[in-house]
N, C-alpha and C positions, 0 to 999 in steps of 0.2 A: 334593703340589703344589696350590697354591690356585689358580683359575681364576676372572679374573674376564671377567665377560659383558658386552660392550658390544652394546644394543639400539640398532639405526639404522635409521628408520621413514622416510628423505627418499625423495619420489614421483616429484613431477613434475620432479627434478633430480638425477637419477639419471644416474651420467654411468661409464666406464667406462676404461680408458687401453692398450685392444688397439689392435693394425692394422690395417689392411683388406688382406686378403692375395686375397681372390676379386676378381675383376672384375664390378664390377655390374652388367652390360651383360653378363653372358654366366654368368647360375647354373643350374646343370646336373643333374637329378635327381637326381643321387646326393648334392649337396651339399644339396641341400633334404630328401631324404630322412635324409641324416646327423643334420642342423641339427634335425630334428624329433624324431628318436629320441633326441637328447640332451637335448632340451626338455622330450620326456616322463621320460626318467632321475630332470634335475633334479626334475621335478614329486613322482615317483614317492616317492623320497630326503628330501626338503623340505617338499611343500604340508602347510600346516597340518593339512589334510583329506586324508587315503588315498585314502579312497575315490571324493570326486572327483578327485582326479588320476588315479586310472584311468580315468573316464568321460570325461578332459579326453583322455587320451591313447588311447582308441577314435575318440573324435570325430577326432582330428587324424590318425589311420593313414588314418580312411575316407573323411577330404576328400584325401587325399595320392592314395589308389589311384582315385579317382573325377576327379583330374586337376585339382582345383582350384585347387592353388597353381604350375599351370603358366603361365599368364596373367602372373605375376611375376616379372618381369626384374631388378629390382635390390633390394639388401640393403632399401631404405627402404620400399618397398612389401612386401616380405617381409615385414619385421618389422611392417606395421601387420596384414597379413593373419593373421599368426600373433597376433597379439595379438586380434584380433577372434574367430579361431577357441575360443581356450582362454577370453577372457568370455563366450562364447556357453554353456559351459559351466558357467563357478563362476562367472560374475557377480559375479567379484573384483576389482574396478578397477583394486587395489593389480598387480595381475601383466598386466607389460606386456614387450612385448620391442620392442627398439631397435638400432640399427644405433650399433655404437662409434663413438668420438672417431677422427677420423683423426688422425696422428704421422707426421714424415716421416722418422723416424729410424729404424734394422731395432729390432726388439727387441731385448731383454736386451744394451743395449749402452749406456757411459756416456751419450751424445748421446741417447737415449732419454729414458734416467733426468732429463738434467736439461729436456729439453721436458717431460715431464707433469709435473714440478715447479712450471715455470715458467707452465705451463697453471694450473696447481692455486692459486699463490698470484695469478695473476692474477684466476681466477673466485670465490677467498673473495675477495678486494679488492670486488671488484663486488658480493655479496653483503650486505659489513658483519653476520654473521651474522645477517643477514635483519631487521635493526633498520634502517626509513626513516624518515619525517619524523614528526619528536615537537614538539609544539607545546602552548604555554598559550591555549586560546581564549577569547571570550569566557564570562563566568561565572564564572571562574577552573577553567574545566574541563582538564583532560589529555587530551591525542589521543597515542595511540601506532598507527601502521602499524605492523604487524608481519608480514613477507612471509616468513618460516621460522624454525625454531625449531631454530638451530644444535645442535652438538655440546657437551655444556655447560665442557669444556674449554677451545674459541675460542670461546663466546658470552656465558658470566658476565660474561665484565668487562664488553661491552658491555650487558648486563641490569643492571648495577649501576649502568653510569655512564647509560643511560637513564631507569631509573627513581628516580633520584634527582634527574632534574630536571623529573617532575609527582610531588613524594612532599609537597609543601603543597599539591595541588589540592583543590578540595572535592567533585569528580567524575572520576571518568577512566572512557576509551572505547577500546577497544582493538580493532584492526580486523584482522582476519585475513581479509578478506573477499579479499586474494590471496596466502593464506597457502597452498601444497602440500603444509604439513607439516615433517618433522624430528624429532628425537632424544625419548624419552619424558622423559628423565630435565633437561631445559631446561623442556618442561611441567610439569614438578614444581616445579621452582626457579621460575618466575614465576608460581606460584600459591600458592605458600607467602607471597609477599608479600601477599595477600587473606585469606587467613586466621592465626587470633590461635592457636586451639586446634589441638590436632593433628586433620588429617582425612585419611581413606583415600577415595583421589582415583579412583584407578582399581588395577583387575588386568590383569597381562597374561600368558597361560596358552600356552608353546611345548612343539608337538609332542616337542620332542627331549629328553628326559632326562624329559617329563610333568612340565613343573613351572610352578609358577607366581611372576612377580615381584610384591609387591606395594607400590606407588605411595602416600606418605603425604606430607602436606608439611613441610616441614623446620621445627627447631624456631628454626633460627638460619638467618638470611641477612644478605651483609654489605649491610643498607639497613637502611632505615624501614618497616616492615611498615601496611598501611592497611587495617586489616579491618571496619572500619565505612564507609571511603567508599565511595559509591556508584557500584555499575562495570556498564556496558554494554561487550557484545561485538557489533561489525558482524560477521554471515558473511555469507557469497556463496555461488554456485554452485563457483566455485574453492576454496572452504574443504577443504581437505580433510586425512585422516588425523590428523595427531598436534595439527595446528590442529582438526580435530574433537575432538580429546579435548580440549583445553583448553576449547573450547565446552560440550562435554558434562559434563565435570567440574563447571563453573561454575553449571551449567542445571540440572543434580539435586542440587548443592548449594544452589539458589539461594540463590546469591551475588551473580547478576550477571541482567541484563534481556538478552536476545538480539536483535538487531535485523535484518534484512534478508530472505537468501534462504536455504533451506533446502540443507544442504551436500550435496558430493560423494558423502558414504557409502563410505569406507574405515573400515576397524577394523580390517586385520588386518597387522600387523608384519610387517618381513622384513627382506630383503637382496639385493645384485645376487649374479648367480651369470651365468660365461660360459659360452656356448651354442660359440662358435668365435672365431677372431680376428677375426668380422665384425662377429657380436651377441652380445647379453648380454640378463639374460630380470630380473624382480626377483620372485624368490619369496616369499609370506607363509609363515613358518614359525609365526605363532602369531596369538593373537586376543584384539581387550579384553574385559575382564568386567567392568561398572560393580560397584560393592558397593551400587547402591541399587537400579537396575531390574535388575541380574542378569544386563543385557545389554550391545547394543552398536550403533552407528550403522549397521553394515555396512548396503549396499544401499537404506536409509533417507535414512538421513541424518540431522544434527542439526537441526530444526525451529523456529527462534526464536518465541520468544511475541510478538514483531511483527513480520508478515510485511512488507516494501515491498519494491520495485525495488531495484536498484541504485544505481541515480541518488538518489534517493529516502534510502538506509538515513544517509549521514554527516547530510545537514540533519537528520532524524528524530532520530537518537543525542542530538543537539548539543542539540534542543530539551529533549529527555527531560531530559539530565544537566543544563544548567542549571534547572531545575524540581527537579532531586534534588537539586545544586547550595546550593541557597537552604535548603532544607530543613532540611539537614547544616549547616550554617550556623547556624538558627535552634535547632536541637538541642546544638548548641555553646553557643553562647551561655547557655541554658540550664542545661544541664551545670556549663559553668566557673561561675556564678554558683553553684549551689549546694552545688559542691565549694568555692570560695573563701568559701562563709558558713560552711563546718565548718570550715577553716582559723582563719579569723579568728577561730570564736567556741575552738576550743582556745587562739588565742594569745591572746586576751582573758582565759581562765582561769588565764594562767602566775601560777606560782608557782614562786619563785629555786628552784631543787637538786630540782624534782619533776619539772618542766614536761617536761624535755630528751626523754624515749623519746616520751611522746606526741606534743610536737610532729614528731619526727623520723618517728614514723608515719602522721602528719596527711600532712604534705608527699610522703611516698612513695606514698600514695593519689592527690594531686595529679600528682606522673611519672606513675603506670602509667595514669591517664586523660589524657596529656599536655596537664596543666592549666599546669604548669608544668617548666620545665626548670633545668639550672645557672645560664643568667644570669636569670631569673626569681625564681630564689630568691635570688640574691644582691642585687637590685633590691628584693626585701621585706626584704632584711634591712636594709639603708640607707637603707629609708621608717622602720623604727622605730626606726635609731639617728641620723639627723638628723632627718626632719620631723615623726616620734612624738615626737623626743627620749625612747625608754624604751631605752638603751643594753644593760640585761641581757637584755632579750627580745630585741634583733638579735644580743647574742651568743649564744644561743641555738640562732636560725637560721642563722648562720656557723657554728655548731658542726656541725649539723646535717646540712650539704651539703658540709660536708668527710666526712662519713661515706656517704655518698648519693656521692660524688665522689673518692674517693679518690686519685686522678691527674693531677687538676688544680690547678696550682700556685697557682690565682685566690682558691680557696676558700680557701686556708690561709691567702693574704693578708690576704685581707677579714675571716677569723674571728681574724686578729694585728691586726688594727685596731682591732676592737671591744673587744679585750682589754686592749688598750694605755690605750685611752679609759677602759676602765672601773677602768685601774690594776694591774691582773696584769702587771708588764713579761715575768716570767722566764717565765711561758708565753705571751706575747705573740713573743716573739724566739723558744721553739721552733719555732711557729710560721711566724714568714719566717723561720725556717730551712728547714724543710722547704719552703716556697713556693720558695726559691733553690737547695735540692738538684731537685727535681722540674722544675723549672726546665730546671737545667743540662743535666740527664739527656736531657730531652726539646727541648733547643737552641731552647728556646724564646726569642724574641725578646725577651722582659720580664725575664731575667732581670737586667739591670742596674739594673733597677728595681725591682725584690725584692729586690735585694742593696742597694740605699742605704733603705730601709725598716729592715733589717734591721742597715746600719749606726745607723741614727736612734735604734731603741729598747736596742741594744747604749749608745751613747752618755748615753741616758734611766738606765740603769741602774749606769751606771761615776758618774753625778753625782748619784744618789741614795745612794748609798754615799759 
């Protein structure tokens, strides 16, 4: 039987769907004593670290027999005193205990089932898996808010449909600064859009089976990958856990400029686990291992290489990325200029029946530096077959991006136009032919317009005969 592992790192949004079956107003030492010895179980069973969870669960027997958590009357105050007890310990931020979601339903009964449902698609609604205001600002820079880092299940598509609308910026800024964290494997996916080559992003190493996951970025994501522009991450004081590894990742990759305040300091994975029908506690079962410092933010925190305020960090970013902005710009500019002088000067050397593989590799150099795309090459090909007027070298380049393009019906058009021009009817009508199959296929809107092209040169060739 194959097992697969879902790792779910959310902190500060940690939510649970028990009842509250004690009375707050009336907890009784045997339910405090119960509620502790389960906490230490969990601990005992779970915590990343053994050994402090037994030192966590000496510390909490001998505030219990010393009278300390008598003073606490209800679940909310429980829960923050038992949460303070066990950091005072492991100094693990990530392990908090909370007082459940109340339900006015009994348990394990339908009316139950469909309130935490309805609770459930209410609070992802509110959520929008953690994607808020995404903006082009001045400079032509990208701003993305990103306040958690969904399940990558429910948050891909909105990862995809967000970041394709700063994927022409010439800078973008991503602000986790009230990010609580979320899923490691969403941090993978939106950092794979930063980088071109494959890179090992992080490790994450769980107690249970002694194993470790390891975190690389994808080689395929359905967007535009942008691994030369230049990216700033706002943190905050809130920055925390799997928004720390997105920081952290970026920062020992330097890939990216950090801006603001030095984060929370989680690193260590987990999950909720219930204590009783009142609380529930979030254990870390495991812990990152960068592959460049060998470590991890725990207790620390991630440190941005420009410290400001808060107030302070968005103008700060805004200045920086428009200055990086102009740059990427100006390095563009540059770029395309001396990739389109290698172009030009191969299409300067054509020569009819030799030319065709070189040019076709010239132009493919041009895509993978997106100097040019499909309609860019089809735009050179009809500069040299109308205002070059050299009709073989545009058939050339039509031939070209049909091969560079194979799916697009535009390209066979325009490479049966130049053919036609140049007097090849019978492979000009293969041609729109296949521009009118691929067409069809794909209910494209042109196709009646490929199909009377394809009548035209069909007709060219019944009165040439």
């Amino acid at each position: 039987m194959k097992f697969i592992i879902k790792i779910t790192v959310f902190t500060f949004m940690l939510f649970s769907f028990a009842n509250i079956s004690a009375q707050d107003d009336s907890l009784t030492k045997e339910y405090k004593e119960e509620a502790i010895e389960k906490l230490s179980q969990l601990m005992n069973d779970f915590y990343v670290f053994p050994e402090i969870a037994k030192s966590t669960e000496l510390h909490l027997s001998s505030q219990f027999k010393s009278g300390h958590f008598n003073q606490f009357k209800d679940n909310e105050s429980f829960a923050t005193a038992l949460t303070e007890s066990v950091q005072h310990i492991n100094k693990d931020k990530h392990m908090r205990i909370w007082k459940n979601r109340p339900y006015e339903a009994p348990k394990q009964t339908p009316e139950r089932m469909i309130e935490e449902q309805i609770d459930r698609k209410v609070r992802n609604r509110k959520r929008n898996a953690g994607f808020t205001t995404i903006k082009i600002m001045e400079g032509n820079v990208g701003y993305l808010d990103l306040r958690g880092f969904a399940g990558i299940g429910q948050g891909k598509d909105f990862a995809d449909a967000y970041m394709k609308l700063i994927a022409q910026t010439d800078a973008v800024i991503i602000d986790v600064s009230k990010n609580g964290g979320g899923d490691p494997e969403m941090v993978q996916y939106l950092c794979s859009f930063f980088f071109k080559d494959k890179v090992h992003l992080n490790s994450l190493y769980f107690r249970e089976g002694d194993r470790t996951m390891d975190f690389y970025t994808l080689d395929e994501i359905d967007g535009e990958k942008m691994p030369d522009v230049p990216l700033f991450v706002i943190t905050g004081k809130k920055t925390f856990s799997a928004a720390e590894e997105f920081s952290y990742n970026m920062q020992t990759q330097k890939r990216a400029t950090l801006i603001g305040e030095t984060t929370g300091g989680g690193a260590n994975p987990g999950g909720s686990r219930v204590i009783n029908s009142d609380l529930s506690v979030f254990i870390p079962t495991g812990m990152a291992i960068n592959p460049i410092t060998k470590t991890n933010w725990e207790g620390v925190g991630v440190v941005p290489e420009i410290k400001t305020t808060a107030e302070e960090a968005p103008n700060k970013a805004h200045e920086m990325a428009m200055v990086a902005a102009e740059s990427y710009r100006e390095e563009g500019k540059a770029k395309f200029t001396e990739k389109y002088k290698e172009l030009n000067a191969s299409l300067a050397s054509y020569t009819k029946g030799q030319s065709d593989d070189i040019i076709i590799n010239s132009i493919k150099k041009c895509l993978a530096d997106k100097i040019l795309g499909e309609g860019e090459v089809n735009m050179l090909g009809y500069a040299y077959l109308n205002n070059f007027e050299k009709p073989e070298m545009a058939e050339s380049i039509f031939k070209a991006n049909t091969v560079l393009f194979p799916d697009s019906p535009n390209v066979y058009d325009s490479y049966a136009e130049a053919l036609m021009m140049n007097g090849n009817l019978d492979l000009s009508a293969e041609n729109y032919q296949k521009a009118v199959d691929i067409a069809t296929k794909n209910e494209n809107g042109d196709v009646e317009f490929y199909q009377m092209n394809l009548d035209k040169v069909k007709a060219m060739i019944k009165e040439k005969k």
